[in-house]
C-alpha positions, 0 to 999 in steps of 0.5 A: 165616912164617920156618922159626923161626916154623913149626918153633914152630908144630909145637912148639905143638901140644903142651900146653905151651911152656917159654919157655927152648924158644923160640929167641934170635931169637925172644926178639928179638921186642920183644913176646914178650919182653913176654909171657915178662916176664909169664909169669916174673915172680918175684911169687907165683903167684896173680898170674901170667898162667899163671892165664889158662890153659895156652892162654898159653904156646901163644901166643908161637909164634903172634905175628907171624902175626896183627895182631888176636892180636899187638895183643891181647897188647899190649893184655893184657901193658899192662893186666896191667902197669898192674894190677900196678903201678897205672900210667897209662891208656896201656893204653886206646890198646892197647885201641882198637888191639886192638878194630878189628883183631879186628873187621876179622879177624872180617869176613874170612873166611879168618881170622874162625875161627882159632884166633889170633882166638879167642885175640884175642878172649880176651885181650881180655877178660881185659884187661877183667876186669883193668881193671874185672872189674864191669863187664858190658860185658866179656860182650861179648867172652866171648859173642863167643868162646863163639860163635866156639869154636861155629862152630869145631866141636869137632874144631877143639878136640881137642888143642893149642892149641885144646884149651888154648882150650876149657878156658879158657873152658868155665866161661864158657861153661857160666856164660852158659847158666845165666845165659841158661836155655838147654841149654849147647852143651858137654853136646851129644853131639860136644862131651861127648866133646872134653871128656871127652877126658884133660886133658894133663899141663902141670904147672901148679898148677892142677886142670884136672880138677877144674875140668873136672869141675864145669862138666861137671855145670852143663853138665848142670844147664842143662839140667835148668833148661831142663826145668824150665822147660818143666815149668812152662810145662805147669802142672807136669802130668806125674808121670813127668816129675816124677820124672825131673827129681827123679832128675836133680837127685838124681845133680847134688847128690850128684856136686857135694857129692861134689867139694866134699867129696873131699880138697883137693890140697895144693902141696909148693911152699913159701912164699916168706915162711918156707919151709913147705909151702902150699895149692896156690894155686887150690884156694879157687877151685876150693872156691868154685865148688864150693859155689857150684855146689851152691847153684846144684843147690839153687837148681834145687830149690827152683824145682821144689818151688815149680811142684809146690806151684803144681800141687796143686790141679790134679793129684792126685799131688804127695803122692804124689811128695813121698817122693822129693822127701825123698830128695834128702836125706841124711835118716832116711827116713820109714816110712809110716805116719810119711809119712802124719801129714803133709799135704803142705803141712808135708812141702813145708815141710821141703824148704824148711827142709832147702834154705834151710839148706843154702844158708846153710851153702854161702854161709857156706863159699863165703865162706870160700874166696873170701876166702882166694882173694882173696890166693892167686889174685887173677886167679881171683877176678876172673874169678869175680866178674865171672861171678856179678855178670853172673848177678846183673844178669841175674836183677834184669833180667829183673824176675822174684822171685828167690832172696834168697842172690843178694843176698849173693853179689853183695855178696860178690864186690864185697867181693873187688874 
């Protein structure tokens, strides 16, 4: 590596790279070059390649130090080019390109760990997303990046550029947990306390905190959906676990109602068209996944009210458990005297009700964002609607009954693309 390329090396370890620090003979580079074009490039925000994350502007440093990261940016600027410009199928020969040389780093060794063949193994799959964000194959590499930031453990991801990696790709991450019914490996201890390390100060328009937030908190219904299911898989035996599941959804619902509710940060960038202040351009996105989030909550709900409506007729206490249940919801509580002129078939009635509308009302609100979303940050929406349409094919797979407000999501996510 030249002195250059090591002195950028010390200079990466910082949350974010201006491209102007770079220095001329490294702008020589034909490919960095390439890159700094698609990093500053005078379209609206919304389509620039810094919605990939921080972790883009960290990468100009590391090029010529890895064949499968250089041939990966190749493959991603070719793809977001083509994407912008609807321009020809060369970006495939990228892509063949890019594919064997990360499969060849990933068998050795000395280099299968990386932070480079991470970064490899994401852009990949933003290429991907930009050449065909329905289709699922793109999982492939998601998962694969997923498992590599696993095996990299979580001091590897501390700060710098594998700290900027992470973040990129936790909601992925948190998304294929859900999707797979299994605990995410984030909410695990020595994981949880990287990401609740301070998020750094890039300047970027985009909410990492925010963001960080919500997937903290499906990090943590993943694993309450394991419970669940672990409860059902017993008969639904157990009243003190019951309760302990209801008290978790409790503080779920209200923390996630909470972000979707609490003030949405405006942009004092004005617009390019007629000079007034705008939205700060990834706040539908962030809404959207809010909303989508608390249908996800509710979701969880409805499957443990389904288990105890399944349990009555074996254990005795479902009735008595149903008034905290009903505190889920922000509703008049009932005396008792009013809690006993109902049997427990209308009560669990009323939980439906209360639910189904909430989920209508949130699907109507998510539909709005996602909308707007679709013109203020296009690449956040494909990355988006590929996640929900992998959760979709997921569930029709498993061939199991399910919530019937999938369908209109899906539907919605196609609308978008």
């Amino acid at each position: 590596m030249s002195s250059s390329q090591n002195q950028l090396h010390d200079q990466s370890n910082s949350p974010f790279i201006r491209l102007s620090n770079l220095s001329l003979g490294f702008l020589g580079s034909p490919l960095a070059l390439e890159l700094a074009n698609c990093l500053s490039s005078t379209r609206r925000r919304g389509l620039s390649l810094d919605q990939l994350g921080s972790f883009i502007r960290l990468v100009p440093p590391r090029l010529g130090t890895s064949n499968a990261l250089d041939d990966a940016v190749k493959c991603l600027c070719a793809g977001y080019t083509a994407w912008m410009c609807a321009a020809s199928s060369v970006h495939y020969l990228h892509y063949s390109r890019a594919l064997r040389s990360l499969h060849s780093s990933l068998y050795n060794r000395d280099t299968a760990l990386s932070a480079e063949i991470l970064c490899a193994s994401i852009c990949l799959s933003w290429y991907e997303l930009l050449v065909d964000n329905l289709n699922p194959l793109w999982l492939v590499h998601i998962s694969g990046s997923a498992r590599l930031i696993q095996l990299r453990g979580p001091e590897k991801h501390t700060d710098g550029f594998g700290r900027a990696l992470l973040q990129a790709e936790h909601g992925i991450i948190t998304a294929q947990a859900l999707m797979e019914r299994r605990p995410c490996f984030l909410s695990d201890s020595p994981w949880a306390a990287i990401v609740d390390l301070s998020l750094p100060e890039s300047g970027s328009h985009l909410d990492l905190r925010t963001l960080e937030n919500t997937f903290k908190f499906l990090d943590t219904l993943s694993i309450v959906q394991k419970d669940i299911d672990n409860f059902e898989a017993a008969g639904g035996f157990g009243y003190v676990k019951a309760i302990e599941l209801i008290k978790r959804l409790k503080f779920l619902r209200h923390s996630i109602r909470r972000a979707l509710l609490s003030p949405c940060p405006y942009s004092t960038r004005p617009c390019e068209e007629n000079g007034s202040p705008s939205i700060n351009n990834y706040n539908s996105v962030i809404r959207c996944e809010d909303a989508l989030a608390n249908i996800s909550v509710d979701l969880a709900i409805l499957s443990l009210r389904h288990i105890l409506e399944a349990a009555n007729d074996t254990v005795t206490w479902v009735a008595d458990i149903l008034p905290q249940l009903l505190s889920l919801f922000e509703t008049q509580s009932m005396s008792e005297a009013a809690f006993c002129r109902f049997n427990h078939v209308h009560l669990l009635k009323q939980v439906d009700n209360i639910l189904n509308a909430e989920i209508d009302a949130l699907f109507d609100l998510s539909r709005d964002y996602y909308r707007e979303a679709t013109l203020t940050s296009p690449l956040g929406c494909r990355r988006l609607a590929s996640i929900c349409r992998a959760m979709y094919l997921r569930l029709e797979a498993d061939g199991k009954s399910f919530h019937p407000i999938w369908h209109r999501i899906d539907k919605l996510m196609r609308e978008g693309n």
